[in-house]
VEXKEKOL-806020 format. One line per 2 residues: number of its first residue (from 1); their letters; for each residue x, y, z of N, C-alpha, C, O. Coordinates in steps of 0.05 Angstrom, whole numbers. Last residue first. Layout:
! VEXKEKOL-806020
NUM> a> X:Y:Z:X:Y:Z:X:Y:Z:X:Y:Z  ...
END
This chain:
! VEXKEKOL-806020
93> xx> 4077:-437:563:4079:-451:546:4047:-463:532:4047:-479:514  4084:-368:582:4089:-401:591:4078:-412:565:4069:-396:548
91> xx> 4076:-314:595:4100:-326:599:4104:-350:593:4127:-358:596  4024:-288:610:4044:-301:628:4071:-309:619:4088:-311:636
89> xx> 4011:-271:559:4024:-247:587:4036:-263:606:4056:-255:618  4011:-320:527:4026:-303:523:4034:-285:540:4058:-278:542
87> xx> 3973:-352:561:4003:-372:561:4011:-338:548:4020:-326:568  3928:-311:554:3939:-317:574:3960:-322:580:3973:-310:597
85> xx> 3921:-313:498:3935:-289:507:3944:-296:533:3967:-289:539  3917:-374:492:3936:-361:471:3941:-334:496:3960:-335:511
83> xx> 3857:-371:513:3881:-391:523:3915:-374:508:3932:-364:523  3826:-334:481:3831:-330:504:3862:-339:523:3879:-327:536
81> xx> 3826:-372:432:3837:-330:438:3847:-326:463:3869:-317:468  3800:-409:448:3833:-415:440:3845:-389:443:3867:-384:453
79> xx> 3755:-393:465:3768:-412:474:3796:-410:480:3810:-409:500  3740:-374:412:3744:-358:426:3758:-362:442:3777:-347:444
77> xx> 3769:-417:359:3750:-409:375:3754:-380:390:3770:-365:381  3779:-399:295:3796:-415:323:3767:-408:339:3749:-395:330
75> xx> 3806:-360:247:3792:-382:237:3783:-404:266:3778:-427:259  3814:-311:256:3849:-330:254:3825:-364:261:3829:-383:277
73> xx> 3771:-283:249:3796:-279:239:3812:-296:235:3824:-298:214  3741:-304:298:3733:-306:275:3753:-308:244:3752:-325:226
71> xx> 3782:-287:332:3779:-309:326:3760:-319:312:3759:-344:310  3772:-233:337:3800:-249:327:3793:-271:320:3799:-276:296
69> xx> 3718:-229:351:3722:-217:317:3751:-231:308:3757:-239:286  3716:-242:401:3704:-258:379:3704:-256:349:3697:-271:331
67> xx> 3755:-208:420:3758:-241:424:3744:-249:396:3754:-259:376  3714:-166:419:3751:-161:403:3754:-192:403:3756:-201:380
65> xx> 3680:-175:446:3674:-163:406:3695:-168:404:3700:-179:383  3695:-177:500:3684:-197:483:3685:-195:455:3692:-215:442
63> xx> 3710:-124:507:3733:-145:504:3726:-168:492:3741:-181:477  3662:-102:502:3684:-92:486:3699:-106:479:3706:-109:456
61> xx> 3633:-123:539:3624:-128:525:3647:-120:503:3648:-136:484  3677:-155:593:3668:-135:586:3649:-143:563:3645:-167:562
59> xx> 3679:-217:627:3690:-199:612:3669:-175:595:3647:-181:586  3690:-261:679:3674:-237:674:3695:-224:642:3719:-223:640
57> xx> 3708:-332:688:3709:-304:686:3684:-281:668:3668:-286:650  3715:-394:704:3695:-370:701:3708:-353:706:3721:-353:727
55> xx> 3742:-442:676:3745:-419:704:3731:-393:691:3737:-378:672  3752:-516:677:3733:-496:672:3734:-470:690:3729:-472:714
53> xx> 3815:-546:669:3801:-535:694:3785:-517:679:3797:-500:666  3830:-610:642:3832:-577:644:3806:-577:663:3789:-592:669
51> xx> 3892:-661:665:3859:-652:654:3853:-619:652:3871:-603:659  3952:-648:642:3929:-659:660:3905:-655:642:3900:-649:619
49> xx> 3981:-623:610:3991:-642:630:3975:-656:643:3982:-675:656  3949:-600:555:3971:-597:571:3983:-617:578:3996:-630:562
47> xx> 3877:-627:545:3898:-604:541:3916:-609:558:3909:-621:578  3861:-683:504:3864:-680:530:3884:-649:535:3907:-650:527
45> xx> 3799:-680:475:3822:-689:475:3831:-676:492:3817:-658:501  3730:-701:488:3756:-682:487:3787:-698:488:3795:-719:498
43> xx> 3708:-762:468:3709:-742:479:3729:-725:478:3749:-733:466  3756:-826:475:3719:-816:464:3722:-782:482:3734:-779:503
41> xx> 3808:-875:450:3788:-846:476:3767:-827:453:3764:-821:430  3814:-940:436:3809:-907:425:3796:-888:453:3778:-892:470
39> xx> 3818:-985:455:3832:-962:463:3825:-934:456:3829:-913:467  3787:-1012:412:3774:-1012:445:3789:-995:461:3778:-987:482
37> xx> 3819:-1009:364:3793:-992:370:3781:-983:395:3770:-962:401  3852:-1046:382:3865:-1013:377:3838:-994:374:3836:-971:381
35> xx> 3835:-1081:379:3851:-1081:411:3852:-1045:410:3852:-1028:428  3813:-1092:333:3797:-1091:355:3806:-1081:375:3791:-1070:391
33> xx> 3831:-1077:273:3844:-1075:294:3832:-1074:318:3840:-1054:330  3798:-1095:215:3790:-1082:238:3825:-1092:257:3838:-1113:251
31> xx> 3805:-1107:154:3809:-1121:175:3824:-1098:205:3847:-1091:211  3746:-1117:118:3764:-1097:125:3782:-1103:157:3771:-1102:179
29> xx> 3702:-1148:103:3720:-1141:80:3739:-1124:97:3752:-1113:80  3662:-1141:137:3672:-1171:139:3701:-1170:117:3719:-1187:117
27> xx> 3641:-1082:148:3670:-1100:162:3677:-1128:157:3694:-1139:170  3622:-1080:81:3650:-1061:93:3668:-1076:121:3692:-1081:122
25> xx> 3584:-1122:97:3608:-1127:81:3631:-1115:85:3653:-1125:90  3550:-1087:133:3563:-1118:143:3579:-1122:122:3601:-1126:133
23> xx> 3543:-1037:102:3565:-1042:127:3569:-1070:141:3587:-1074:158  3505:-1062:67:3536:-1044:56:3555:-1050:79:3576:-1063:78
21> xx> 3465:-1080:96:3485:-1094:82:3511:-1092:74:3530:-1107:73  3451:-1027:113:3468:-1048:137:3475:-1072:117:3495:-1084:124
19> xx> 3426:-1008:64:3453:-1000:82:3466:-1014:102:3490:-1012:108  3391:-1037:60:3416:-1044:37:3438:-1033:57:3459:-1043:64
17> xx> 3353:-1033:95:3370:-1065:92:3397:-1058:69:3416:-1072:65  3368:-970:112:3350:-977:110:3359:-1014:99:3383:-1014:98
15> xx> 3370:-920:172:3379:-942:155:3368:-964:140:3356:-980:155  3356:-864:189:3345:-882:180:3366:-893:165:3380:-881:149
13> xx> 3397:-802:224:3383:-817:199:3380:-849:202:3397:-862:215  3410:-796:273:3384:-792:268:3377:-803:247:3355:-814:246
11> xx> 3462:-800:284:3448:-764:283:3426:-774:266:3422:-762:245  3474:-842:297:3479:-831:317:3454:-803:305:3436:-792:318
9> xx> 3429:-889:257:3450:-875:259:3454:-855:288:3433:-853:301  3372:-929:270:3384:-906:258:3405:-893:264:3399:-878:284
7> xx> 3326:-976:243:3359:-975:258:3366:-944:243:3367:-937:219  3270:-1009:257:3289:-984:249:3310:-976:266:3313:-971:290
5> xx> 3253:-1081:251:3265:-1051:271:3276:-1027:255:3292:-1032:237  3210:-1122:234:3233:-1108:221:3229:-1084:257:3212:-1078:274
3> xx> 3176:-1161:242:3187:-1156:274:3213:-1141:255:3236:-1148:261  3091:-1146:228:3123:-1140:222:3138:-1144:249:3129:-1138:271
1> x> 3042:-1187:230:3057:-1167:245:3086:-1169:237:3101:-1189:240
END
């Protein structure tokens, strides 16, 4: 009876002994910053001043095509279309 394990990556792929060889050398060869890794933040990056607030709204089907065609356009999310016109009629930053 085999006690090998399959070790596989976040998205699924198979590793196979050469590859975790590759990466036990990559870190025994590379001199890691531990304090500065264990700081790293995981997840969204942070908008503004605070945390962001999720706010449901309604929008047409019209107004939708137009969001989604700009920002198809200017390469961005919808997200960002949205956020952009807002800080723009308001005024703010």
């Amino acid at each position: 009876m085999s006690d090998k394990k399959t070790r596989r990556t976040a998205s699924g792929r198979s590793l196979s002994d050469d590859d975790l060889e590759r990466l036990a050398v990559e870190v025994e060869e590379t001199a890691y910053d531990v304090e500065e890794l264990k700081t790293r933040r995981r997840g969204r990056p942070p908008m503004g001043s605070g945390p962001a607030d999720v706010v449901p709204v309604r929008i047409d089907p019209e107004l939708k095509a137009a969001i989604e065609a700009r920002a198809e356009a200017d390469h961005t999310s919808t997200s960002e279309i949205i956020r952009e016109a807002i800080r723009r009629f308001l005024e703010v930053a």
